[in-house]
Every structure is written in structure tokens, then in C-alpha cells.
C-alpha angles and dihedrals in degrees: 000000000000084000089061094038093050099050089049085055087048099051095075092065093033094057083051096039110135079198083060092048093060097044094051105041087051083054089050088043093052096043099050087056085056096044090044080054095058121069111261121231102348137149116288091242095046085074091045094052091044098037114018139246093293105043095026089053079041091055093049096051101045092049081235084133084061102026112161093059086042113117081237098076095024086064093056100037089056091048084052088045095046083037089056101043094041086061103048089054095056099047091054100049081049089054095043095049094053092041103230133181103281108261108183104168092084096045088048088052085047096045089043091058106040076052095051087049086055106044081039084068103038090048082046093056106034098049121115133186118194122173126224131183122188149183113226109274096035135108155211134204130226124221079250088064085243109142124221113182124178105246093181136348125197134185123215120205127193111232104276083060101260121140104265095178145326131237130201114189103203139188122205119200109191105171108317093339119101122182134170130213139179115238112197117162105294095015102086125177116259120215111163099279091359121098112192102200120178101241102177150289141261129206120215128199127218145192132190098199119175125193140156096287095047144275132321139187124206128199138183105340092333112153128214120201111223126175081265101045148289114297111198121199112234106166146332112226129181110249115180094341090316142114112237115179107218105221130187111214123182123173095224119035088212089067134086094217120112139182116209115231126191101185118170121211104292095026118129138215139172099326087323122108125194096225097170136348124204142155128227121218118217118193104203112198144185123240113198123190108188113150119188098047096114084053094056087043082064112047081053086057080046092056096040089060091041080059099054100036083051095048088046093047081059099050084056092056085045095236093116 
């Protein structure tokens, strides 16, 4: 009974401790490096490939794979949070009761951050990614009912042929405005809440393909039954300046015998004639809704000013 009476009486200063805050913001500190070292928000199978059944199941179980909105981290953001305000408080009834000079800098730094552990959950829990990919011409709505269609998209390749960077030029239509911008990786567009990022492209494959019975167009692995057989489209590649579509063509559909094909536009090849071969460009971008992220810009601008005015109130005292 005096056990539990005297750790009532403890948890007061314990809720206040200096000694509390340090602990539990350098367990806050160690668990989001391991969460940042596990993949965020990915498939389920995606843990147990990596990973294995065990950890991968481990991982699960514990919302490591989405750790920041894990009950793990939640329990101990809301103690440093109670830790924080419990001793603000504190400080300022101190200060209150023995009635000395007004220092403001301290209880700003102390305000700024129980502010940036509140917008940090409502961010964390607003936010919303949605993926788009798109052909050129094409276009996409927001919830606001603004518009942004991709008016052009171009891929640019170093010299041994590999992708350098993407571009999306876009064109968002919010009401009667109407304003372009270029997205390239790392320059998203930028639209109040909404942030436009460019995620990455896809490259299609197509063949215009004509035979007795009519025309047909192929894209991307699509197959076509003839009387001899099924052809399947795999790639078009550029051979000597030239564009040479890659096709797969097996005599029975059941086998897993095939025959590899490179035709070029006119070429023809048992009833089947390349009319025309051609490859699509998709942008896929990421559309990111996270409201609240100016507010949290300015409580660090808060704090910072908590900071100075703190750091100026010491060099009066003439202990800086």
C-alpha cells in the first residue's frame, strides 16, 4: 500500500523530470532510425520476401512497416508530449508564484514544440498519397474540382543510353486560372495542400499489325491468334537508327516453344503485316495532399524566435 502511495506521490516529478524528457526523447530518437531502416507502407509480401516469414510476420505485427503511425511510437510521443507540457506548466506557475521578471524566450521554445508534436500528428494523419500516370494530353481532377492535364512529357538519357531525368510539363486549371509548370524529380508542383512530384515513366510498346481478317493494334505483350499461330509483342528497340519491334511467335498457344522475331514497319510475316511501330510515354506521378505543412513552417519559425529571444535574454544576464 505505501509502494503504490509512494509512487503516486512520485509521478508528479516524474511527469516533470528533466532527467524523463531525455530518456524519452533518445527512445524516440533510436526507434525512428530503425523505423527509417525499414521500408515504409509497402505490400505485406513485400517484408516477408525481404525479410523473411519471421521478421517479415515480426515486422507486421509490430506496424513497424508503418512506424510512425505504430502504437509503438504514438505511446511515447504522447508521454514526451505530456512530459513537455507538464513541465511548462510547472515552470510557469513557479515562476508566477515567486513573482519573477517575465522570460519568455524558454516558455516560446516550450509552446513551439508541444505545437510542432500536434501538427506532426495531424500532418501524419491527413496526409494522402495517390498515384497517377498519364499519356500526354491526358488528365487527371483534383477533390477541389482544379484540373491538371499533362500537356507534354520528355525523357532525357545520358550518352550510353541510360534515363538522366523526366520532365512533365503540366497545366492546372483551378476556376477561370489557368497556369503551366514544369515537374522534373525533386521539383514538385506546388498547388495550397497539394504537392505534384514526378514519381516515375513507363514506356509502351505498340504495333499496328494488318492481316485478312482486319487491323489490329498490339501493345505492350499483347498477343494476336492467327491460322499459323499467336505472335505476341515484347519490345521495340532502336537497331542502327531504326525501330525493330521484338515478337514472340509460337505455332500452339499451349507450348512453351517460341520463335524470336525482330520485324520492322512493312515487314511481313506469315498473313501478318507491321504497319506501323511506336512507343507511348507515361509520366506517373505522385499526388500528395498534406494540409497543415505551412503551419508547422511557422511554429519552426516560433521556436526559432523562442531560441533567439532566449539566447538574447542570457547575454543580458552575462552568462553567455
Amino acid at each position: 500500500m505505501n509502494k503504490k502511495k509512494g509512487f503516486v506521490y512520485r509521478l508528479p516529478a516524474v511527469l516533470t523530470s528533466m532527467k524523463t524528457a531525455v530518456i524519452l526523447l533518445s527512445i524516440m530518437i533510436i526507434l525512428s532510425i530503425a523505423g527509417s531502416l525499414i521500408p515504409q507502407g509497402k505490400e505485406l509480401s513485400f517484408y516477408a520476401m525481404k525479410y523473411g516469414d519471421f521478421w517479415g510476420g515480426f515486422i507486421i505485427a509490430a506496424h513497424l512497416n508503418n512506424f510512425f503511425r505504430s502504437w509503438l511510437f504514438l505511446s511515447f510521443s504522447a508521454l514526451f508530449f505530456i512530459n513537455l507540457a507538464s513541465c511548462s506548466i510547472l515552470r510557469l506557475f513557479r515562476r508566477l508564484k515567486r513573482r519573477d521578471p517575465l522570460r519568455p524566450g524558454p516558455d516560446i521554445i516550450h509552446l513551439s514544440l508541444l505545437l510542432i508534436i500536434i501538427l506532426g500528428v495531424f500532418v501524419l494523419f491527413t496526409r494522402q498519397e495517390t498515384t497517377v500516370m498519364l499519356a500526354p494530353g491526358e488528365s487527371f481532377t483534383l477533390p477541389d474540382n482544379a484540373v491538371i492535364r499533362l500537356a507534354s512529357f520528355e525523357i532525357e538519357y545520358y550518352e550510353d543510353g541510360r534515363p538522366k531525368d523526366w520532365i512533365s510539363r503540366l497545366e492546372l486549371t483551378a476556376g477561370d486560372i489557368s497556369t503551366e509548370s514544369l515537374v522534373e524529380v525533386n521539383k514538385p508542383l506546388k498547388y495550397g495542400a497539394y504537392r505534384v512530384f514526378q514519381n516515375f515513366y513507363d514506356l509502351r510498346p505498340h504495333a499496328a499489325v494488318r492481316s485478312s481478317s482486319g487491323e489490329y493494334e498490339l501493345e505492350g505483350q499483347d498477343g494476336l491468334a492467327t491460322d499459323a499461330g499467336a505472335v505476341y509483342l515484347m519490345d521495340i528497340r532502336e537497331i542502327d537508327d531504326e525501330s525493330v519491334g521484338i515478337f514472340f511467335f509460337t505455332e500452339d498457344a499451349e507450348s512453351s516453344d517460341y520463335d524470336e522475331l525482330h520485324l520492322k514497319t512493312g515487314d511481313e510475316f506469315r498473313g501478318l503485316t507491321i504497319t506501323d511501330l511506336y512507343v507511348s510515354e507515361f509520366s506517373g506521378l505522385l499526388v500528395v495532399y498534406q494540409p497543415g505543412a505551412k503551419l508547422i513552417i511557422a511554429v519552426l519559425l516560433l521556436f526559432c524566435a523562442g531560441l533567439a529571444l532566449t539566447f538574447y535574454q542570457k547575454l543580458g544576464d552575462g552568462l553567455v
